[in-house]
VEXTOR-43459 format. One line per 4 residues: their letters; for each residue y, z, x of N, C-alpha, C, CB. Coordinates in steps of 0.2 Angstrom, whole numbers. Each point is the difference from the previous one (the first is absolute). Glycine has a CB too. Example, Ala and Ser with C-alpha at 12.3 -4.5 7.8 and 13.67 -1.06 7.14 Angstrom:
2
as = -28,39,66,6,0,-4,6,0,4,-6,6,-9; 11,-10,7,6,1,4,5,3,-4,-3,-10,6 .
***
This chain:
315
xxxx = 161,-44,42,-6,2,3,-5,4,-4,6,-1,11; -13,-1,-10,-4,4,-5,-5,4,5,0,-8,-10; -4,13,6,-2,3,2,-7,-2,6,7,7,-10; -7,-13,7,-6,-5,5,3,-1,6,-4,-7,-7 .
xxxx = 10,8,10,5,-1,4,0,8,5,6,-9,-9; -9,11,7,-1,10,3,-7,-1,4,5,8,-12; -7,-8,17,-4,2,4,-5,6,-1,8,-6,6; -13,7,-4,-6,8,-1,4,3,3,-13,-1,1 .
xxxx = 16,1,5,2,6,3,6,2,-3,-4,-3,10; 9,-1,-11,6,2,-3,-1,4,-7,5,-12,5; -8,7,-9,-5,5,-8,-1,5,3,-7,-8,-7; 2,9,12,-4,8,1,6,4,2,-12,-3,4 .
xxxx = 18,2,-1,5,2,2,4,6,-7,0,-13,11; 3,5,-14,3,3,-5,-4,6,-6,8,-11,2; -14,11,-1,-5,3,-4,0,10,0,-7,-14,3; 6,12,7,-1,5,1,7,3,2,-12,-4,4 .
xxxx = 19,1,-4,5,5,0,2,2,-7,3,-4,11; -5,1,-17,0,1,-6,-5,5,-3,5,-10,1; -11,10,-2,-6,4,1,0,6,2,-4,-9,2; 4,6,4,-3,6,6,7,6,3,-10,-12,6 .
xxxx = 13,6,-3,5,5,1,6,3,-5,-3,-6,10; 4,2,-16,4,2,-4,8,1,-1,-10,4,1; 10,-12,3,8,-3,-1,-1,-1,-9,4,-7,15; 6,4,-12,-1,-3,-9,0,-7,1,8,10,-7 .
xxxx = -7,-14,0,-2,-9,3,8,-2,4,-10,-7,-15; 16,10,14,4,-2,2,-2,1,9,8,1,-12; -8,6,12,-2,2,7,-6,-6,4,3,14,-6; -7,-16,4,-4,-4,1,2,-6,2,-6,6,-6 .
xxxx = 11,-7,1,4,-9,-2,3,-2,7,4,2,-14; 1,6,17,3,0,6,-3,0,4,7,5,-3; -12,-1,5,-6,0,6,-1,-5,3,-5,6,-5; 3,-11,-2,-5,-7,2,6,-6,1,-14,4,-9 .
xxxx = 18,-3,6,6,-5,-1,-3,-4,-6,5,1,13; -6,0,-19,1,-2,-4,4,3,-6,-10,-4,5; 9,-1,-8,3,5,-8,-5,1,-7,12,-6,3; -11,11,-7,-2,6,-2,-4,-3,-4,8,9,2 .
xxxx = -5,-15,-5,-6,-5,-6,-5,-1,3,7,-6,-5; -7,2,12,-4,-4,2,-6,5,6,11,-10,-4; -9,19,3,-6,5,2,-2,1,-6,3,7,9; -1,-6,-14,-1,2,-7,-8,-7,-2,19,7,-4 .
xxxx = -17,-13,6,-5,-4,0,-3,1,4,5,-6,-5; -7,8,11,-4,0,5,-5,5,-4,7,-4,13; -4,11,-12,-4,6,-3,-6,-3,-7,13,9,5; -8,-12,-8,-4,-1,-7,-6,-4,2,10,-1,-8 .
xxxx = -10,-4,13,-4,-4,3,-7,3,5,11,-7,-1; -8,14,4,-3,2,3,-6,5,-4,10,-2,8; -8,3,-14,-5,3,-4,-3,-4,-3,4,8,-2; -1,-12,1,-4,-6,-3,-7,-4,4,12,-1,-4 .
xxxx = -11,2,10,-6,-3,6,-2,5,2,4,-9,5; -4,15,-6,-4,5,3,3,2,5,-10,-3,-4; 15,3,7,2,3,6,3,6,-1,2,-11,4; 2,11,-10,1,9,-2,-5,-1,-7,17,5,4 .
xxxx = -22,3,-3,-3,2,-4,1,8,-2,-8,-11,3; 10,11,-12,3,5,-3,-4,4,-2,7,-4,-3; -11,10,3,-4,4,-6,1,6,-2,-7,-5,3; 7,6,-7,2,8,-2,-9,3,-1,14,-2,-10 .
xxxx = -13,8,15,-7,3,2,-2,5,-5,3,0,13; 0,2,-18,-1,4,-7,-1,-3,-4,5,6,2; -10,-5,-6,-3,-5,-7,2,4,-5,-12,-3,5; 12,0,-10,0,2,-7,-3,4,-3,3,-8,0 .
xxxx = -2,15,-1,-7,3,-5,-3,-3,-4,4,9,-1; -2,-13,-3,-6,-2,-6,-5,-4,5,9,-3,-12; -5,-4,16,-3,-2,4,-6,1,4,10,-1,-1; -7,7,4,-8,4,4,-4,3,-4,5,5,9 .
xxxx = -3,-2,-14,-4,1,-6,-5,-6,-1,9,7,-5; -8,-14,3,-2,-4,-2,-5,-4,7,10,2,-10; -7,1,14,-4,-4,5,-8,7,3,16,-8,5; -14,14,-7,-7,4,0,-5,-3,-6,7,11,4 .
xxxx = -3,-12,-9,-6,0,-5,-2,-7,0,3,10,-6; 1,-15,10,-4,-6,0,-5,-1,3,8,-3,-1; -9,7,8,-3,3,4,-8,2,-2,13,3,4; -10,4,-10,-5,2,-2,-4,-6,-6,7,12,3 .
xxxx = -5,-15,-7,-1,-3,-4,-6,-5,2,12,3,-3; -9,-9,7,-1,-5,6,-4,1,5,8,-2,-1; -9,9,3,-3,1,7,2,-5,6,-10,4,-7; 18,-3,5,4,-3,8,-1,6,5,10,-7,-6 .
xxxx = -9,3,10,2,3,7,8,3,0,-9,-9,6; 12,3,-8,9,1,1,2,-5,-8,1,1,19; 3,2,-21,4,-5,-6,7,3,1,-10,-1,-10; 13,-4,8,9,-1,4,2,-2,-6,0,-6,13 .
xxxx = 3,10,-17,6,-3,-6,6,2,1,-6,0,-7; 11,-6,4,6,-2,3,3,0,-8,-2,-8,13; 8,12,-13,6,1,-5,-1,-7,-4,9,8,8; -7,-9,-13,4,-5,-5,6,-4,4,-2,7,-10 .
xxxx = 2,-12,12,7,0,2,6,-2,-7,-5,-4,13; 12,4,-11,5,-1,-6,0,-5,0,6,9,-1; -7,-15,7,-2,-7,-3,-8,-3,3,15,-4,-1; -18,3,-6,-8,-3,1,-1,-4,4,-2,1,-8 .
xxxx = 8,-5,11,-3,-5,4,-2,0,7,5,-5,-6; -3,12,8,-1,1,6,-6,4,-2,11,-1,5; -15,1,-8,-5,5,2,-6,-2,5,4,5,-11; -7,-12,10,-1,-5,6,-1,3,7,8,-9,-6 .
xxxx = 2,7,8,3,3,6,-3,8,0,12,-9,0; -11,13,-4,0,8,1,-9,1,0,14,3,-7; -18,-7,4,-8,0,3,-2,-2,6,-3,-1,-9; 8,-5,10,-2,-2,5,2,3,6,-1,-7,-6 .
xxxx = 6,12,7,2,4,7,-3,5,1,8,-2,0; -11,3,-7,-7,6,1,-6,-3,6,2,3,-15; -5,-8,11,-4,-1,3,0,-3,9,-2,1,-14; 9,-2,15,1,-1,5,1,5,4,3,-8,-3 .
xxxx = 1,14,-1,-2,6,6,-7,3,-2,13,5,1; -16,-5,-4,-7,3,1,-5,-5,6,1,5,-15; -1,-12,16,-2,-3,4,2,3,5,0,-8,-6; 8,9,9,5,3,7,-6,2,3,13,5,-4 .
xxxx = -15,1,1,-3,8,0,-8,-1,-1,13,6,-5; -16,-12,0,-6,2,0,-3,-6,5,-1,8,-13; 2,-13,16,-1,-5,2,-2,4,8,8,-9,-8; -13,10,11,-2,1,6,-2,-6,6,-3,12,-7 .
xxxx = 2,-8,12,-3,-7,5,-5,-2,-2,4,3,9; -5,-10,-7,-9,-2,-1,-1,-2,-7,-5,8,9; 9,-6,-14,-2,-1,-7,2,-9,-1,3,16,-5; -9,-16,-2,1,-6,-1,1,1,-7,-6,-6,8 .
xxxx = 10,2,-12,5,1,-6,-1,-5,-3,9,6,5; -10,-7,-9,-2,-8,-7,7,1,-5,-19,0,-4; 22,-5,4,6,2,-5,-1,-6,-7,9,5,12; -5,-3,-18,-1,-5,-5,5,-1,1,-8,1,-8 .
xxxx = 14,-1,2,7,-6,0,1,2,-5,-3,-12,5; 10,9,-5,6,2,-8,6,2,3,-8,5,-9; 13,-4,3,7,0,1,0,9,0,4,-14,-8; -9,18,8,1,7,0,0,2,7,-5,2,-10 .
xxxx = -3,-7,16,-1,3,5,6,-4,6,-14,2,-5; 16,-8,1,3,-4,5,7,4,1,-6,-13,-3; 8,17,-1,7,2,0,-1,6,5,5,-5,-14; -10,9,13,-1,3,6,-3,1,8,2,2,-9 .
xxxx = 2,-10,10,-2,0,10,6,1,3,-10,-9,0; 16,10,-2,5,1,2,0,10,3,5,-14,-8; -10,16,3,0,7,0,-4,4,6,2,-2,-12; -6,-4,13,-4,2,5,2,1,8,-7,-4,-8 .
xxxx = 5,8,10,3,3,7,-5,-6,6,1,17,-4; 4,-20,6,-1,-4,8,-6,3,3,12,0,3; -16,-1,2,-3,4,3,-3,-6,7,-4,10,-11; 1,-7,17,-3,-4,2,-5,0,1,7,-1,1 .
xxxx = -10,-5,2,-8,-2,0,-4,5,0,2,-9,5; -7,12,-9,-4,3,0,-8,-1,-2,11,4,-1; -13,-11,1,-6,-2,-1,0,1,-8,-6,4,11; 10,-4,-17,-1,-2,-6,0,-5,-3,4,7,0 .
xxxx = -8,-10,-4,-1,-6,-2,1,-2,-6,-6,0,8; 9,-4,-11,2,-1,-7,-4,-6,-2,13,5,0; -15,-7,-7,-3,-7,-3,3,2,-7,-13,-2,8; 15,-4,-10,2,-2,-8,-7,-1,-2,14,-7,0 .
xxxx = -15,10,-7,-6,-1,-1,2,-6,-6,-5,13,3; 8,-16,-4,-1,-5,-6,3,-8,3,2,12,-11; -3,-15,11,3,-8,0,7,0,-2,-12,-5,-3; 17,0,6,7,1,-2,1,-6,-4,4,6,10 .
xxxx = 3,-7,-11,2,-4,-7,4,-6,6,3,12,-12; -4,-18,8,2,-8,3,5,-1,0,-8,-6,-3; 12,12,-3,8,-1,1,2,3,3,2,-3,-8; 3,4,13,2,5,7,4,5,-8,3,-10,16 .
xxxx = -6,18,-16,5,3,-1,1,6,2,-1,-7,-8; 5,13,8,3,6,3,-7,6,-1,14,-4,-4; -17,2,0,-7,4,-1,-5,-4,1,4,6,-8; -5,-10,13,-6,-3,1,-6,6,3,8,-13,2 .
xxxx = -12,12,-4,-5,3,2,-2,2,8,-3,-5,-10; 4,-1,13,0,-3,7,5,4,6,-3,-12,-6; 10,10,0,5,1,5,2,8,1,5,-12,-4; -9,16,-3,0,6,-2,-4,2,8,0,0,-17 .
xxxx = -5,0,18,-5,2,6,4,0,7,-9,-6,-7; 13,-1,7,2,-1,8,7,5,-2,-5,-16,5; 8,19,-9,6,4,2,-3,6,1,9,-6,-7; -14,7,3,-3,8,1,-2,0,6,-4,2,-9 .
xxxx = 0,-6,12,-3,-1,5,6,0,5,-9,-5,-6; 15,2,6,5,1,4,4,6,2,0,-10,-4; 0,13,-3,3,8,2,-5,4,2,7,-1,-8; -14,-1,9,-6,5,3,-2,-2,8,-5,1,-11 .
xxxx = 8,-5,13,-3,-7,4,-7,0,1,10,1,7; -12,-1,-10,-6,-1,-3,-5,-9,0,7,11,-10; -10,-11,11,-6,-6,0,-1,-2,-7,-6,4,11; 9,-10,-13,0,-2,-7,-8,-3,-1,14,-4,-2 .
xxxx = -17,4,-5,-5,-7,-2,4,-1,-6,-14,3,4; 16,-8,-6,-2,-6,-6,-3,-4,-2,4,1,2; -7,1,-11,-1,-6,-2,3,-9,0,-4,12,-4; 2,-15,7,3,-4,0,-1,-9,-5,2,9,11 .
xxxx = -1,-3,-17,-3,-6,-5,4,1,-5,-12,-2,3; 10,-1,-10,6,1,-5,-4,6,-4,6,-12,-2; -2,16,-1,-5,6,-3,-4,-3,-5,8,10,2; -5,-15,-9,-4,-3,-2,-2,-6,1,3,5,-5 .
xxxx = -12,-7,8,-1,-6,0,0,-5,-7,-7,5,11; 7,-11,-10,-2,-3,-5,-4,0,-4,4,-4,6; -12,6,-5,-6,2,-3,-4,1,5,2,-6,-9; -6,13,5,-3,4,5,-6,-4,6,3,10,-11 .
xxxx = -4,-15,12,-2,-7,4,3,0,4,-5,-6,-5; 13,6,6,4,-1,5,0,8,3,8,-11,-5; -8,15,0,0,6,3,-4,3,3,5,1,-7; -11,-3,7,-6,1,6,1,-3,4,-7,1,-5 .
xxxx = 9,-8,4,-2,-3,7,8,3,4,-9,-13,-4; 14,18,2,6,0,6,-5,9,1,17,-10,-5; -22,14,0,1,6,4,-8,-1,6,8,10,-12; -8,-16,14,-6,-2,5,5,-1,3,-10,-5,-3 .
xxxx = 16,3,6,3,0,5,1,6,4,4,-10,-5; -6,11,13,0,5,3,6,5,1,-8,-7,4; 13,4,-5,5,4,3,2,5,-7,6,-10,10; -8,5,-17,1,5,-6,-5,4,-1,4,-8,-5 .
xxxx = -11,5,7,-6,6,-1,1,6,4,-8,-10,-1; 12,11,8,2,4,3,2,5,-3,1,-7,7; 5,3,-11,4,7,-4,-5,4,-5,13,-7,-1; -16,3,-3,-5,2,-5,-4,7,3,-1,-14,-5 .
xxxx = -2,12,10,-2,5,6,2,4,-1,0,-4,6; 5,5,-1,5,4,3,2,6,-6,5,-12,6; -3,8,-14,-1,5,-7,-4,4,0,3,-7,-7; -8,6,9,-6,4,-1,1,8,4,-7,-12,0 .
xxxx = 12,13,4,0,6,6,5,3,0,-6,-5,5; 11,3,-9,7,1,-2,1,9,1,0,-13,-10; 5,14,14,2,7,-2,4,3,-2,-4,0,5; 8,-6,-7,5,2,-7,3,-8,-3,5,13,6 .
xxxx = -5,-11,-12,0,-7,-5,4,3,-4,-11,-7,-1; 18,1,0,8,1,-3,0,-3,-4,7,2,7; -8,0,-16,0,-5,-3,6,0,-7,-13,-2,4; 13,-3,-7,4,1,-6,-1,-4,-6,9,3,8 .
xxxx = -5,-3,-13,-4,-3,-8,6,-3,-1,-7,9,-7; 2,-15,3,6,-5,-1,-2,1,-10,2,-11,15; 1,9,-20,0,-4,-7,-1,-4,-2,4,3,1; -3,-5,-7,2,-8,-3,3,2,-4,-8,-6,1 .
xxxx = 14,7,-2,7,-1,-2,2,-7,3,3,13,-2; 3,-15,-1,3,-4,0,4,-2,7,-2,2,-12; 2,5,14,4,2,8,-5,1,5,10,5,-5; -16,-8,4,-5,4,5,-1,-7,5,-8,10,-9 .
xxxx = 6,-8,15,0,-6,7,-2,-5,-3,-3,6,9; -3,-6,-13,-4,-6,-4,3,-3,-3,-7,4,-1; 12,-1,-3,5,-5,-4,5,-3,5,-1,8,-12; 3,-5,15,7,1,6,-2,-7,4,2,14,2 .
xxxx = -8,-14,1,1,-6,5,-6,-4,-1,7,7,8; -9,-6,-14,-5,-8,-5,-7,4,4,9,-18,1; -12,22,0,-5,2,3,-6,-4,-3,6,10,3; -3,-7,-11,-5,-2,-8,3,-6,-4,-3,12,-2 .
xxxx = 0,-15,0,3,-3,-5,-1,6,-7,-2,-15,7; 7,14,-12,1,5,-6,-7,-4,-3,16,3,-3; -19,-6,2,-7,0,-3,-3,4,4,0,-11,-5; -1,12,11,-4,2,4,2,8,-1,-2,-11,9 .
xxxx = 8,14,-8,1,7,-1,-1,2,-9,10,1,11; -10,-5,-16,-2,1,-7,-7,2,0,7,-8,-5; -11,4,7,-6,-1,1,-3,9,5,2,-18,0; 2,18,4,-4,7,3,3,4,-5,-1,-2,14 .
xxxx = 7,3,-16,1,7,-5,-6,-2,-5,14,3,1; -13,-7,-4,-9,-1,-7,-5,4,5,1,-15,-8; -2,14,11,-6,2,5,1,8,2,-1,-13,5; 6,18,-7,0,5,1,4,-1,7,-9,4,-8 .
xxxx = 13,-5,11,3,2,7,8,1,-2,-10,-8,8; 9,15,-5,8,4,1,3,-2,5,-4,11,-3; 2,-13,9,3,0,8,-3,-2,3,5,7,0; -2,-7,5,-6,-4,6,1,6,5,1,-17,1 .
xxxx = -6,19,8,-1,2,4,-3,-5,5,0,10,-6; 4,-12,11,-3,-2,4,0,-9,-2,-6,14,1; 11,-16,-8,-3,-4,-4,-5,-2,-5,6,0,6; -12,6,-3,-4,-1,-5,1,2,-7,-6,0,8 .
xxxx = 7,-2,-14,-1,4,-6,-3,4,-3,2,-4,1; 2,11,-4,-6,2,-1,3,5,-8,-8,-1,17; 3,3,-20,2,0,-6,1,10,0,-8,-14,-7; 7,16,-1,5,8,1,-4,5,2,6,-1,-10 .
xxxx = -13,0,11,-6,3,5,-1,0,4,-3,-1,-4; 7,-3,9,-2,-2,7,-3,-4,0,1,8,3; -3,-12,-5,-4,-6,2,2,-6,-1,-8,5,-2; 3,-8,9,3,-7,0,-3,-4,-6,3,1,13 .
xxxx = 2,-2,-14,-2,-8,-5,-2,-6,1,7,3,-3; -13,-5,0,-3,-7,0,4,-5,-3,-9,5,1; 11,-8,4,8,-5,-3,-2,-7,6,12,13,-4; -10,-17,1,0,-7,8,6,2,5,-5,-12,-8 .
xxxx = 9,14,5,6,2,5,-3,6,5,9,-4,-9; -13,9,8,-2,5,6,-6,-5,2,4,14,-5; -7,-18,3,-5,-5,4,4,-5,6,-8,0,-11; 14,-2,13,4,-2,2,6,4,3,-5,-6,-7 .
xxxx = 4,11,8,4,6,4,-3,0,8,2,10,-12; 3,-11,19,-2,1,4,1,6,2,0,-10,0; -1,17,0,2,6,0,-6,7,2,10,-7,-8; -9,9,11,-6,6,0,-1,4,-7,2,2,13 .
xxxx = -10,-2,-14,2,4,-7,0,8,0,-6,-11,-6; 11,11,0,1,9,3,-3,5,-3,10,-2,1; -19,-2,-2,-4,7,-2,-3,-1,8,-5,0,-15; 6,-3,20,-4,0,8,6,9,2,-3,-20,5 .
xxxx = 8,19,-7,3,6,3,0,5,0,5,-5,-1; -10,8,-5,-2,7,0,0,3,4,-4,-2,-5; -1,-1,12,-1,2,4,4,3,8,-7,-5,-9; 16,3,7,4,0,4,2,8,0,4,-12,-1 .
xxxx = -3,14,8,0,6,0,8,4,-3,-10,-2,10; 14,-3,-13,8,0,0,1,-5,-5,3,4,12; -1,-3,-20,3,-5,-3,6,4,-2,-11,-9,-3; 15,6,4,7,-3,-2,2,-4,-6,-1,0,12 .
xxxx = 0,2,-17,4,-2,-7,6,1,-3,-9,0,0; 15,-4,1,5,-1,-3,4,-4,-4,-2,4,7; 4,-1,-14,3,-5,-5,6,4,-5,-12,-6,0; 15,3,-2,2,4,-7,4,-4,-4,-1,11,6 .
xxxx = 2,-6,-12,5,-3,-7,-5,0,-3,8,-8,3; -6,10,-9,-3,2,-7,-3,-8,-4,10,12,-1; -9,-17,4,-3,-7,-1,-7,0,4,11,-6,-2; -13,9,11,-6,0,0,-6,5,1,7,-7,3 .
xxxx = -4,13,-10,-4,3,-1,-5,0,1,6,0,-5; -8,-3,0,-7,-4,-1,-5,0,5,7,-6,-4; -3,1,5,-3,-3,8,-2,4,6,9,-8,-3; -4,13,4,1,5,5,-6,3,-3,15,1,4 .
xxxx = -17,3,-9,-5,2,-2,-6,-4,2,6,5,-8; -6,-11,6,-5,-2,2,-3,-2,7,3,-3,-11; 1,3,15,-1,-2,7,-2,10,3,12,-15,1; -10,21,-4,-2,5,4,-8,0,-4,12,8,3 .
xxxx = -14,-11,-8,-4,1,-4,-7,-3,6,8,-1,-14; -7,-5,17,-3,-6,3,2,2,8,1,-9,-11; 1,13,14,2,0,5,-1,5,5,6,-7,-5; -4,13,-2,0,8,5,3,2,4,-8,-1,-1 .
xxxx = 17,-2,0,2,1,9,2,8,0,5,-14,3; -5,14,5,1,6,3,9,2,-3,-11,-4,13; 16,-1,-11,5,2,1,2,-4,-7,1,4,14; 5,-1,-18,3,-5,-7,7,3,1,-12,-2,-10 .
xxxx = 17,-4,10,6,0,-1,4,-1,-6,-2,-3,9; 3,5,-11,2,-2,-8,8,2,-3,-15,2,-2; 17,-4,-3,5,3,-1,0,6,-7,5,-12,7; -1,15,-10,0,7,-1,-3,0,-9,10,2,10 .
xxxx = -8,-8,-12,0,-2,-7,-9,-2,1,16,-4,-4; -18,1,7,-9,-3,1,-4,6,2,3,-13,4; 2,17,0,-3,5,3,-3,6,-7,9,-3,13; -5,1,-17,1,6,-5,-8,-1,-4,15,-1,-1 .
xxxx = -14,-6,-2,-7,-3,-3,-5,1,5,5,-8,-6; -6,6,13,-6,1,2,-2,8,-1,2,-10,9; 2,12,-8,-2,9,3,-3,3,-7,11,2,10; -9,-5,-14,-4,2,-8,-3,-1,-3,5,1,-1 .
xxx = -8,-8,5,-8,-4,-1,-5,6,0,2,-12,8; -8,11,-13,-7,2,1,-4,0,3,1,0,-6; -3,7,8,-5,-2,8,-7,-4,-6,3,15,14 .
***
């Protein structure tokens, strides 16, 4: 039997006498009438979905250190830096529960929230705290991808949206049209033009950076064809926001592929009263510079090693 085979209640059961009350897994194994493998797999599961969530409430001195003078540097409101981890591959997962508990906590009633997409933001919706209906409204600000995948832009929205119980909008078109003639004529359709709207009023916008390495979404799931990502690096582009490109200045790039982006563009966001920028790894440096450079956001998540470089940028 697997742990798919365990019910919410049962999980929340063994969670909370493990957790909360402070049996041991054998103790627990007896309780529930299972055996000790098969808590030992629920528990793992249960962190895994956000039903137990861990944090250690003390920061790291260098950390906070680093997170003041990012602050100062930047003119953030709030900057959040997170340890190295001892394996890199999690560091994704470890931004991304950041920004899921900062959401928990900064997400109020009534607010409306524009979110962008990736493998950083998507890994933290498990982190985010339940709540219920409170008049918050969520909209994916960019167009989703034709192949179904675990980071779809779309699907990214309706889970956030689920853990807020929140009123979703979608774009519901491909983020790249075919040429920018198809791409006018889908943002004239009412229910897209809405969200476009909608961007305009935004009281908090969650975004993240993607690359062009050879491991970036674009390569991952044919977004681009490799002539088409050659072609924008000659043209200067570090990363995309939002999927627009944009080069080491912050600007977007005049490229036919940002003529073909169905997505809000992220110089309209200035004006949000709450941006939310999350990335890290010493590969999107860059990038991560160039998106605070073009963006200005209020809050930045970052990890310790990028944290280090920004904070030592020239004003």
């Amino acid at each position: 039997m697997t742990t798919a085979d365990v019910n919410d209640d049962v999980k929340t059961r063994i969670a909370w006498l493990y957790y909360v009350e402070g049996m041991t897994q054998d103790e627990v194994a007896n309780l529930v009438g299972m055996n000790r493998s098969r808590v030992l797999r629920t528990l793992a599961a249960a962190r895994q979905d956000g039903t137990v969530q861990i944090r250690v409430t003390t920061r790291m001195s260098r950390c906070v250190e680093l997170e003041r003078e990012l602050e100062s540097r930047w003119s953030l409101t709030r900057a959040i830096v997170v340890p190295e981890p001892q394996d890199p591959n999690r560091l994704r997962e470890i931004i991304g529960a950041e920004v899921g508990a900062y959401m928990s906590q900064a997400v109020t009633a009534n607010m409306t929230v524009g979110l962008g997409w990736g493998k950083t933001l998507t890994s933290g919706v498990p982190a985010i705290e339940p709540r219920p209906a409170d008049g918050v409204k969520v909209l994916s600000m960019l167009g989703g991808l034709t192949r179904v995948s675990a980071i779809n832009p779309s699907e990214f929205a309706w889970r956030v949206a689920d853990r807020l119980s929140a009123e979703c909008y979608m774009l519901a078109a491909p983020v790249y049209a075919p040429d920018p003639r198809t791409r006018e004529a889908l943002m004239a359709h009412p229910g897209i033009a809405e969200v476009f709207t909608r961007a305009q009023s935004l009281d908090m916008a969650v975004l993240s950076v993607g690359d062009l390495t050879p491991h970036s979404v674009f390569s991952e799931y044919g977004l681009l064809t490799r002539d088409e990502i050659a072609s924008l690096e000659a043209a200067g582009a570090v990363g995309d926001l939002l999927c627009h490109f944009i080069d080491a200045e912050g600007n977007v790039i005049d490229h036919p592929v940002n003529r073909r982006v169905l997505a809000v563009d992220p110089l309209s966001l200035r004006g949000t009263r709450q941006i939310v920028l999350a990335s890290g790894g010493w590969h999107k440096l860059t990038v991560i510079r160039a998106a605070m450079k073009l963006l200005r956001p209020t809050v930045l998540i970052v990890n310790e090693v990028v944290a280090e470089r920004l904070a030592a940028e020239p004003r």
